[in-house]
C-alpha positions in Angstrom: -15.5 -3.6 -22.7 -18.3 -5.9 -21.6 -19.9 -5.4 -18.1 -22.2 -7.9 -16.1 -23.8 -8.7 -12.8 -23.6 -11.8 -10.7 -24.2 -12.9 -7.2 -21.6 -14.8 -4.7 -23.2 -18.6 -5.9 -22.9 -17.6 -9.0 -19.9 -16.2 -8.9 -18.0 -19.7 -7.1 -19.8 -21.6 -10.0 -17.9 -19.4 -12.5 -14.4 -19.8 -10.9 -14.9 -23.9 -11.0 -15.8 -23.5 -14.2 -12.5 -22.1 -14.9 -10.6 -24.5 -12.6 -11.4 -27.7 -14.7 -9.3 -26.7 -17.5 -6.6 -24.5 -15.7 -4.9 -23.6 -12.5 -7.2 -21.5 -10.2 -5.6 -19.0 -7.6 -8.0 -16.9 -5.3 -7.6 -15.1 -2.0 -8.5 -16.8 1.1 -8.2 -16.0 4.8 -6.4 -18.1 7.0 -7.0 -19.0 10.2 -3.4 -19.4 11.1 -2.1 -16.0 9.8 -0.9 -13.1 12.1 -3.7 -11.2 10.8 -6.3 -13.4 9.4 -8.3 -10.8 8.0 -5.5 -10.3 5.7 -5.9 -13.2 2.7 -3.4 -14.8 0.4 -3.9 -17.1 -2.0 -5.0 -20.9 -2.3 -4.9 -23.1 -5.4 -8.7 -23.9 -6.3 -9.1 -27.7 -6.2 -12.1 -29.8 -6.5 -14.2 -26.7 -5.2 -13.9 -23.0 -4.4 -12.7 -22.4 -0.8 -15.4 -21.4 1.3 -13.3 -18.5 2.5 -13.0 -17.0 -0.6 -12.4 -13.1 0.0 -13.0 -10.6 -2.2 -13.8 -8.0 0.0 -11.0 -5.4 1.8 -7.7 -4.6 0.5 -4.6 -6.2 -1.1 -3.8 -10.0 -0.2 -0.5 -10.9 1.5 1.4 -11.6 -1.6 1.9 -9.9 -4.4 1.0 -11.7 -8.3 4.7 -11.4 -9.1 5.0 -14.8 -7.2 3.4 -16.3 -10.3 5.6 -14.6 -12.8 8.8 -14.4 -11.1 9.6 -17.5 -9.4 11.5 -17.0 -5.9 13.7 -20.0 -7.6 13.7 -21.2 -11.0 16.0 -23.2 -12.5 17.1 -21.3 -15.4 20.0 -23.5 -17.7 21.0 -27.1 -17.1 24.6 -28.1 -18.5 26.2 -29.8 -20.6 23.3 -29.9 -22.5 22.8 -30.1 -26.4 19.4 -28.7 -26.0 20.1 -24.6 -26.8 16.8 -23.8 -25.2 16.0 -23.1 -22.1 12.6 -25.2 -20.3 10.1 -22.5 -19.2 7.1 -24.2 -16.8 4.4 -22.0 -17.6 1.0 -23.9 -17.3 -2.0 -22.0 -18.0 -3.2 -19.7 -14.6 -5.9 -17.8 -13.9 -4.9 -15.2 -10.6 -8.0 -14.1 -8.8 -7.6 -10.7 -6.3 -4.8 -8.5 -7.5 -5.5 -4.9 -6.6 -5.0 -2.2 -8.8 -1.3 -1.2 -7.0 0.0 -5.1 -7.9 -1.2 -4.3 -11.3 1.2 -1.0 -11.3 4.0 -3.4 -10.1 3.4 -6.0 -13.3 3.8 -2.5 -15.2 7.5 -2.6 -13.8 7.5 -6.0 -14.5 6.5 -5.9 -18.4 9.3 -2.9 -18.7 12.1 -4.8 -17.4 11.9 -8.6 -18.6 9.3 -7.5 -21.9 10.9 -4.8 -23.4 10.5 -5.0 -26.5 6.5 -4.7 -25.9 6.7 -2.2 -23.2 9.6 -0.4 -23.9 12.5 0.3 -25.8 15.2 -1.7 -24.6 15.8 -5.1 -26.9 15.6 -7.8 -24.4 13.4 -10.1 -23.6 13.0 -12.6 -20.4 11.4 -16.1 -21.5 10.6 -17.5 -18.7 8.7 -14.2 -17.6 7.1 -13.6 -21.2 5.9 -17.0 -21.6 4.2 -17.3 -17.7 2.7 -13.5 -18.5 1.4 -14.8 -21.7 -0.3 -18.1 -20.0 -2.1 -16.0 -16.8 -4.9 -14.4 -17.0 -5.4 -11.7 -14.2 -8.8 -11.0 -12.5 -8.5 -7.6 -10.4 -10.8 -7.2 -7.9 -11.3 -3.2 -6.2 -9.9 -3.0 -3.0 -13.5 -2.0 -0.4 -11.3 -0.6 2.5 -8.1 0.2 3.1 -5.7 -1.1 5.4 -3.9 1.0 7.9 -1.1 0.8 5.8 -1.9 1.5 2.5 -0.9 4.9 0.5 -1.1 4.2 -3.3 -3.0 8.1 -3.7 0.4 9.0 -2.7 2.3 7.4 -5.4 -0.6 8.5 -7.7 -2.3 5.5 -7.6 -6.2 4.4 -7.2 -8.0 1.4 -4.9 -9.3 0.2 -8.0 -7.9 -0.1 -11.3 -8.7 1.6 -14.5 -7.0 -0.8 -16.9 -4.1 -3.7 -16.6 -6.6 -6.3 -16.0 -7.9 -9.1 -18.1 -11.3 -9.6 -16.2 -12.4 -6.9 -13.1 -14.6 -7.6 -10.0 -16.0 -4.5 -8.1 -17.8 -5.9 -4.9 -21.1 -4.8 -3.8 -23.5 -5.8 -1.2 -25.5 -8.1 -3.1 -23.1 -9.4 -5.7 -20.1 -8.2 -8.2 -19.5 -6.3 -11.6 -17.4 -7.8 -13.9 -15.5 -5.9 -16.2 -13.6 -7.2 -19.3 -10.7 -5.7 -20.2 -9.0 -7.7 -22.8 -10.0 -10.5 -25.3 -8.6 -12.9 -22.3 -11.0 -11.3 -20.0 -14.2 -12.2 -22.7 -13.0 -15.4 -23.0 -13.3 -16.2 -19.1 -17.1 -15.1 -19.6 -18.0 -17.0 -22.6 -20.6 -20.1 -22.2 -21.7 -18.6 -18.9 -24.5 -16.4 -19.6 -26.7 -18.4 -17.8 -24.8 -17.4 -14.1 -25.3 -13.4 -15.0 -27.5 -10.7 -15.3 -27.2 -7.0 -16.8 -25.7 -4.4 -14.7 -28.6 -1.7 -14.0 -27.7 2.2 -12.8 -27.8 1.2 -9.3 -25.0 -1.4 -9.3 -23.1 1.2 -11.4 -24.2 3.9 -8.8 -23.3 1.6 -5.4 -19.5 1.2 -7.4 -18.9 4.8 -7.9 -19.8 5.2 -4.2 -17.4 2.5 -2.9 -14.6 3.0 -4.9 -15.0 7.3 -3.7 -15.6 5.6 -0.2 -12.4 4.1 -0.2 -10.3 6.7 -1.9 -11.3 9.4 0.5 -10.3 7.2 3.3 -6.3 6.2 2.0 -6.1 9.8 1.3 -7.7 10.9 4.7 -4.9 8.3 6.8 -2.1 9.3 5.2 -2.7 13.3 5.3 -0.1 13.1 8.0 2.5 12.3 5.7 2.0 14.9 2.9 5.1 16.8 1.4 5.5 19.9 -0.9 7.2 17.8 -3.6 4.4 15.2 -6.6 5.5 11.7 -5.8 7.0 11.6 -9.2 9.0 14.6 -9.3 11.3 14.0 -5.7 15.2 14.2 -5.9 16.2 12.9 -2.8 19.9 13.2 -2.6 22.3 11.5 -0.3 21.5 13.4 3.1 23.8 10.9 5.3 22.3 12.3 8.9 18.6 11.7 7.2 19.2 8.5 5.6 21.0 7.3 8.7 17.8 8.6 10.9 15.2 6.3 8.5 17.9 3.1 8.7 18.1 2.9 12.4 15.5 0.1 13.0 16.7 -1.8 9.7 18.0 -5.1 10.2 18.7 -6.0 6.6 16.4 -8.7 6.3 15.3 -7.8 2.8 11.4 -8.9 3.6 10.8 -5.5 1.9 12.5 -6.2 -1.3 10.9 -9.3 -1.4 7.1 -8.6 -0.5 7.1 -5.8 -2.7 5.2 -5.9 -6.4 7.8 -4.6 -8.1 11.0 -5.2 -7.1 13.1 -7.1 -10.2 16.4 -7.6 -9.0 18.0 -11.1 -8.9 21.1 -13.2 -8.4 22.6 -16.2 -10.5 23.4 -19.7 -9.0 25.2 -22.4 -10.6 25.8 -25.5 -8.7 26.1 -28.9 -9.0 22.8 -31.1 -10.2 22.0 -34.6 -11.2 23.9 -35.4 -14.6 25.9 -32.3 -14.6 25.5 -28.6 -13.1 22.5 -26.2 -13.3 21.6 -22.3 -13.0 19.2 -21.0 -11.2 17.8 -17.4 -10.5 16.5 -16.2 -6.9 15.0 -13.3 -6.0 18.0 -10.9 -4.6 17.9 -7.9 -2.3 19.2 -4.5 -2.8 19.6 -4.4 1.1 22.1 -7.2 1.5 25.7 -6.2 2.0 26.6 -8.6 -1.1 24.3 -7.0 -3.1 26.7 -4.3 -4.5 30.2 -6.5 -3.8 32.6 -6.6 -6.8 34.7 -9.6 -7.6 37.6 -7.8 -6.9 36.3 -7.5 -3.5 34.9 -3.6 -3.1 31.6 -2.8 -2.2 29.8 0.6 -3.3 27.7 0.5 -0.8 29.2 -1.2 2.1 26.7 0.9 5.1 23.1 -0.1 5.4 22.3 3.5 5.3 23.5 3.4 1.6 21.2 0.4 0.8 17.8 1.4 2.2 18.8 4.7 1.0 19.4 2.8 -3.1 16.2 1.1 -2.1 14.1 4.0 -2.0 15.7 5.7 -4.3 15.0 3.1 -6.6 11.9 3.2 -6.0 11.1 7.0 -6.6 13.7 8.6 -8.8 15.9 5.7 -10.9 12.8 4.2 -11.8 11.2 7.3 -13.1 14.2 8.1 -14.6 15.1 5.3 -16.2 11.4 3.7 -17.0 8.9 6.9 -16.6 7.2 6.0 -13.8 7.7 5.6 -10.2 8.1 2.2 -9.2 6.3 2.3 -5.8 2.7 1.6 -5.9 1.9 2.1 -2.4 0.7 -1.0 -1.4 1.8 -0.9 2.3 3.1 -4.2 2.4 7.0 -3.5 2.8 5.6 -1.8 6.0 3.2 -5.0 7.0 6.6 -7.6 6.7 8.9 -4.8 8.3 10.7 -6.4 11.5 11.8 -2.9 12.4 8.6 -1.3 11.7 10.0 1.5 9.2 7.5 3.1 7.6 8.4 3.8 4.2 5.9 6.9 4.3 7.6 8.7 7.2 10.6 7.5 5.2 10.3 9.3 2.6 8.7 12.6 4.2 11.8 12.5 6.5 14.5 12.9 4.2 12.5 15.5 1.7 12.3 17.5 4.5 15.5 17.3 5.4 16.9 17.8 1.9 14.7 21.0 2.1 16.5 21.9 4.8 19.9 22.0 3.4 
């Protein structure tokens, strides 16, 4: 692990450094945004956007938008080629906070097993786009008013899962290598840093204790007798019907969120023959769970949200070891019918306490 100091000019001359041999994504705010404080990210072109933000908590999208296509064309046939195309062009991904990190864990389990797990499958088109990024973290330096990953045993920063690190400070940033890709994004630049002294060391551990204190002060409100990884929710029907009552079925949570994996097959007609592509599916769709003979297992929306969390907190850690929720807050930002997946979940444990 190699640790250096460098101020915001520096800094933007660093990322165009690494935008003239590869793609460059780093979180900007937007004007245009419902919340414009919030950023999201912009492709670095012939210079770095003067709204670069480094500074606050996660941006609006989640990295999984660069390793898990929404769509991607998957097969093309007839063809005599066995192989399927993968598009992954070298990327560097600048502002994923230490919860979108725990979602590419869920990510690496499920499509690169064999390296993360024990399962014997493999996704290409996933391996070979995780293989080509390169992930700069940054630490989050507040916390919006819906984040909570203390209560899914997360951190505002992140210990490990990144390639290169960025801890903000008032007068410039630590970087922090965490892998040989990490190094590499630092080599030829010595000129752009300085060493990092006791003070920059000692202005990080009070941020990131800062911002720690304060996700764990907001969401006090919502503490339960049951560790996040150790809930058994059951199938309470009055409680799960209580949480659904605002839920429209949109699905913006399943898609917003960092690690959600499911997905649907398409084949339809293309130029020269037929192709296969995969979208992004969601668990809360009524056709989500329909059989081709017609039945549904879950044919209530009750059901689904109630899969959905589920999912998240018990078949995950069952299945993978870990809790798949990372507390990002963002299923609650895109919520149309403002459920708050906190109250969510205190609702029904203390319901099922009840019974």
């Amino acid at each position: 692990m190699k640790e250096v100091f460098i101020g915001r000019e520096n800094l933007l001359k660093l990322i165009g450094r690494w935008a003239k041999n590869q793609r460059v994504y780093v979180p900007v705010t937007f004007d245009t945004m419902n919340n414009p404080e919030t950023p999201d990210y912009e492709l670095v072109k012939e210079e770095v956007p003067d709204k670069l933000e480094l500074h606050g908590a996660c941006p609006a999208q989640s990295p999984k938008t660069f390793l898990f296509y929404a769509r991607e064309v998957v097969a093309k046939y007839p063809s005599s080629d066995p192989e399927a195309s993968v598009e992954a062009p070298a990327t560097i991904v600048v502002g994923p906070r230490a919860c979108d990190l725990d979602g590419l864990e869920k990510f690496d389990k499920v499509y690169w097993s064999t390296k993360h797990f024990t399962e014997e499958y493999d996704d290409p088109f996933y391996v070979e786009k995780r293989q080509n990024t390169v992930l700069v973290s940054v630490d989050c330096t507040a916390s919006k008013e819906t984040c909570f990953c203390t209560m899914m045993g997360g951190k505002p920063y992140a210990d490990d899962g990144f390639d290169l690190n960025i801890s903000p400070l008032e007068s410039g940033y630590i970087l922090t290598t965490g892998s040989e890709k990490g190094e590499k994004l630092l080599e030829g630049s010595d000129d752009l840093f300085t060493p990092v002294d006791s003070n920059h060391k000692d202005e990080r551990s009070r941020s990131r204790a800062s911002v720690t204190a304060a996700v764990e002060r907001q969401n006090a409100q919502y503490a339960v007798d049951v560790a996040h990884d150790k809930h058994e929710l059951g199938s309470d029907e009055a409680a799960w019907a209580h949480v659904t009552q605002n839920c429209v079925g949109c699905g913006a949570c399943n898609r917003i969120c960092p690690s959600c994996t499911c997905f649907l097959l398409v084949d339809q007609r293309a130029e020269g023959g037929y192709e296969r592509t995969r979208n992004w599916d969601t668990c809360l769709s009524i056709g989500y769970a329909r059989t081709g003979g017609g039945g549904n297992s879950r044919p209530n929306l009750p059901q689904r949200l109630e899969n959905r969390i589920r999912c998240k907190l018990e078949y995950s850690r069952d299945r993978y070891g870990a809790v798949s929720c990372t507390g990002c807050g963002r299923c609650i930002d895109v919520c149309m019918g403002r459920i708050d997946m906190r109250e969510s979940i205190k609702h029904v444990v203390t319901e099922m306490a009840k019974a």
